[in-house]
C-alpha positions in Angstrom: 98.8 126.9 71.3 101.8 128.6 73.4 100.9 130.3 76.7 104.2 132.2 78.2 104.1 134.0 81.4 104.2 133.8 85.7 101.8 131.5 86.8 99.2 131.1 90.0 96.8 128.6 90.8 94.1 127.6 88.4 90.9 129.6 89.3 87.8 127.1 89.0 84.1 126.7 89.1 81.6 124.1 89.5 78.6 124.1 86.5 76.5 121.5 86.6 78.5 119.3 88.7 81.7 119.6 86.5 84.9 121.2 87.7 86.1 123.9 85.5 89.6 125.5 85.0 90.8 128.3 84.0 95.0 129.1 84.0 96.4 132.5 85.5 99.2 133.1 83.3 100.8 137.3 83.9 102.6 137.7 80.3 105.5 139.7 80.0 104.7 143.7 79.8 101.2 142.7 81.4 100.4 144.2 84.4 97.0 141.9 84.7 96.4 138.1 84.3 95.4 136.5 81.5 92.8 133.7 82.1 93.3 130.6 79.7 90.5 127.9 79.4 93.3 125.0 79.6 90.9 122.2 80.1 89.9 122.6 76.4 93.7 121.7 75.3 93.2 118.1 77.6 93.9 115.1 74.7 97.2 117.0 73.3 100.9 117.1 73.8 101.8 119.2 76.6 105.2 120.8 77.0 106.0 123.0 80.4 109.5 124.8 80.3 110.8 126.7 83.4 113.8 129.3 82.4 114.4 130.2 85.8 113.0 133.1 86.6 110.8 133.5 89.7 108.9 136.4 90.5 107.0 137.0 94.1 103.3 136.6 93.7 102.7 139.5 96.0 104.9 142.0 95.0 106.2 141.0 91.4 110.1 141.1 92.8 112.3 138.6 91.6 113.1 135.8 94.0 115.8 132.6 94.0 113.4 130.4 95.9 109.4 130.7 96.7 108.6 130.2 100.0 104.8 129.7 101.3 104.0 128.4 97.5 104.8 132.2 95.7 106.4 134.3 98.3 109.8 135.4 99.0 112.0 134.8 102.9 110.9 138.7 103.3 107.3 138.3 102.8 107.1 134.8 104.3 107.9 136.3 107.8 106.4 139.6 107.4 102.7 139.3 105.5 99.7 137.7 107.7 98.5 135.7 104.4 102.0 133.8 105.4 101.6 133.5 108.9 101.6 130.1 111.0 98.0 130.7 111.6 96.5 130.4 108.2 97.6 126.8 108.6 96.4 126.3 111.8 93.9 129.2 112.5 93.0 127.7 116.3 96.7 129.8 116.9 95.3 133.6 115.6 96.8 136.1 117.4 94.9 138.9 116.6 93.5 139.7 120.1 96.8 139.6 121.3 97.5 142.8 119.3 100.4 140.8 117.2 98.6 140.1 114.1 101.6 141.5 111.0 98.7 143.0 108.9 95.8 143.6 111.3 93.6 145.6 108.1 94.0 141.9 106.2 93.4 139.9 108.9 89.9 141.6 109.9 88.9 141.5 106.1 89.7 137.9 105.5 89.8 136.1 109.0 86.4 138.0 111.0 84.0 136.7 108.1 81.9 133.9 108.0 83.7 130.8 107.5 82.5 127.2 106.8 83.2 123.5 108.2 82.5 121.0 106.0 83.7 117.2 105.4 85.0 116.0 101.9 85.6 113.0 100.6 89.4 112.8 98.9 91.7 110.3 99.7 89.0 109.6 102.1 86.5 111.4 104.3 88.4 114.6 106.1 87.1 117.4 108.0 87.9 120.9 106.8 87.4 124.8 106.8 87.1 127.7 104.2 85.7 131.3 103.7 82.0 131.1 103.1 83.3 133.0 100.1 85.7 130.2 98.5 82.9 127.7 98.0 83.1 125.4 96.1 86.9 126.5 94.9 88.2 125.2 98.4 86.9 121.8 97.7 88.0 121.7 93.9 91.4 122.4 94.9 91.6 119.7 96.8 90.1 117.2 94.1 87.3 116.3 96.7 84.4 114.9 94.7 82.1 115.0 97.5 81.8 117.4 99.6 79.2 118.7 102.4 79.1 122.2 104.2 78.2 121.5 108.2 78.4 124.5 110.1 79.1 127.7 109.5 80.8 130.3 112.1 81.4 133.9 113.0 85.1 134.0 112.1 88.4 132.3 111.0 89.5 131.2 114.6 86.5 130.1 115.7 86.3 127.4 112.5 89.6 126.5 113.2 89.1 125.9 116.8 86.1 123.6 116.0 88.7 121.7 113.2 91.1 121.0 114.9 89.4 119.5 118.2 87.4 117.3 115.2 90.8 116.7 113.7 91.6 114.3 117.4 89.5 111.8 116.0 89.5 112.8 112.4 91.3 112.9 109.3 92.3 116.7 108.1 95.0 115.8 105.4 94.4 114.4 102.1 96.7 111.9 100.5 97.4 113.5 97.5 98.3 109.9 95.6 95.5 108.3 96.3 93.2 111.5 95.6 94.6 111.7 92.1 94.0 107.5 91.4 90.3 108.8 92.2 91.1 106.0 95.3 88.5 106.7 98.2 86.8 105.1 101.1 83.0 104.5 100.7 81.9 107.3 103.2 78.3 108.2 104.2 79.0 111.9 104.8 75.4 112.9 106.3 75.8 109.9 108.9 79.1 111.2 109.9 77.5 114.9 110.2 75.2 113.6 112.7 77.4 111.5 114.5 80.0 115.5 114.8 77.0 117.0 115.7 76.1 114.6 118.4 79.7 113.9 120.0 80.4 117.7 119.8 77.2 118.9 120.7 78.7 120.9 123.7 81.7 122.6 122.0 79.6 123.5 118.9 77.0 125.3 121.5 80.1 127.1 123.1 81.4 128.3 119.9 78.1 129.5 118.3 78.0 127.2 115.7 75.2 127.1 113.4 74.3 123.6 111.9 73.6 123.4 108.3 71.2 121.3 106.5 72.8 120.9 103.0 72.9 118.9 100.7 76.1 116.7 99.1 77.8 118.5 96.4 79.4 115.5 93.9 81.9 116.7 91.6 83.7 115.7 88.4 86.6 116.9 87.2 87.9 116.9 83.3 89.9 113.5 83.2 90.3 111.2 80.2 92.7 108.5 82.1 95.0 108.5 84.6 98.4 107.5 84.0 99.3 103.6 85.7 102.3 105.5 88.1 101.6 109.3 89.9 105.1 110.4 89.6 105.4 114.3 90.6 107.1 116.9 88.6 108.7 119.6 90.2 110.2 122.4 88.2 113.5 123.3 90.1 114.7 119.8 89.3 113.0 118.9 86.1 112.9 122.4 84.1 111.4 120.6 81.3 108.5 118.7 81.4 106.4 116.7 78.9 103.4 114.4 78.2 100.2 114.1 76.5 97.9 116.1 78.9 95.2 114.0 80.1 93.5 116.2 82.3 92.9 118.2 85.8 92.4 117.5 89.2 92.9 119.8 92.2 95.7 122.2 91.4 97.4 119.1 89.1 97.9 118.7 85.6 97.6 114.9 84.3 99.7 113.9 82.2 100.8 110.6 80.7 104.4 110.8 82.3 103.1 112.1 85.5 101.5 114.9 87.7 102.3 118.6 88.3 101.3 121.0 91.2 100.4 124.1 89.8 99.5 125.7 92.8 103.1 124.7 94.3 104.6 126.8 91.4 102.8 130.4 91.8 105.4 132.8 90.7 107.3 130.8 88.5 107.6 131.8 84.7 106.9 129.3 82.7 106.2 128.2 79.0 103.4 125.9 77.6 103.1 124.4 74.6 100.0 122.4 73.5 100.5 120.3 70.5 
């Protein structure tokens, strides 16, 4: 099978506990995605090829260098998808009257949005639109995840994360999450032990506690090569390996790893032997 075309991030699902993938790839003379079940090609040769070319994931213009994972120096400093306080939303400066794109900010940033801890590299605290679970945690390659609290807005979630974050891990180590390396973490002990030391702030904010379960999931592995080397495809144009499967935004490979998500934009060829 050949797939040809600009890429974004794998869009996934969870069925039955299993992580699913399917590959954005925008062929040329398409003006819509094609979605390509590339888990079922997992076990053959894989061949990636980059010619090049780099198109902007928001406006299709062709860029040198992607900035923000798919955007070009003009839309990194001018969209609010872009802006400082996606990362860290405890910054938002929307009542300040400065937000770039207040029309996207209200749709995506005044919704509900979710706290949860995952286990990855280990356990980590984290937030997400009530509307990208479970994707947030399968891009990550958690494979356990449980939903705390849930809040009025994007600030307000990020507020609560980062004063969390003091005494808790937020970042993943990506090396260890791909080895399937993880501490042995009892998540429902440590989401009494937040709501106990935090009771105060969580009252202040309006948080509302959540009584879920833990969400385990598996991803579509066969083996894991012995060193995680990283591909990236403005140094290594050509890449190749037998495919051994997904995990967060990564392709697995026998030779090493590859970040789709860190290549949005980027035309590319596959070839599944």
């Amino acid at each position: 099978m050949q797939i040809e075309g600009n890429l974004l991030k794998m869009k996934t699902s969870l069925k039955d506990g299993k992580a699913c993938y399917q590959l954005p790839v925008k062929e040329k003379g398409n003006e819509d995605y094609t979605y390509f079940p590339i888990e079922e090609q997992i076990g053959k040769n894989l061949k990636i090829t980059f010619d090049g070319l780099i198109n902007d994931i928001y406006d299709q213009k062709p860029i040198k260098k992607s900035y923000a994972q798919g955007f070009s120096y003009k839309n990194l400093i001018t969209l609010a998808r872009c802006d400082t306080c996606i990362v860290k939303p405890e910054l938002c400066h929307y009542d300040e009257g400065t937000c770039r794109e207040p029309k996207w900010g209200e749709e995506h940033c005044f919704i509900p949005h979710i706290i949860y801890l995952s286990v990855t590299s280990g356990a980590k605290i984290g937030i997400t639109r009530n509307t990208q679970v479970p994707h947030r945690w399968i891009d990550q390659g958690a494979h356990l995840a449980l939903p705390i609290l849930e809040v009025a807005d994007r600030k307000t979630s990020g507020l609560i994360e980062s004063e969390i974050a003091k005494e808790m891990n937020d970042k993943t180590n990506w090396r260890k999450m791909l080895k399937g390396e993880s501490e042995d973490v009892d998540l429902y002990d440590l989401r009494e032990t937040i709501f106990d030391q935090y009771a105060d702030l969580l009252d202040e904010m309006d948080a509302k506690d959540l009584d879920e379960q833990i969400i385990e999931i598996q991803y579509p592995i066969t083996e894991l090569p012995e060193k995680i080397k990283s591909f990236g495809l403005d140094k290594s144009p050509v890449v190749e390996g037998k495919f051994l499967g997904i995990k967060g935004q990564y392709l697995i490979m026998d030779t090493g790893v590859i970040n789709l998500r860190k290549h949005q934009g980027y035309f590319v060829d596959f070839k599944f032997n």
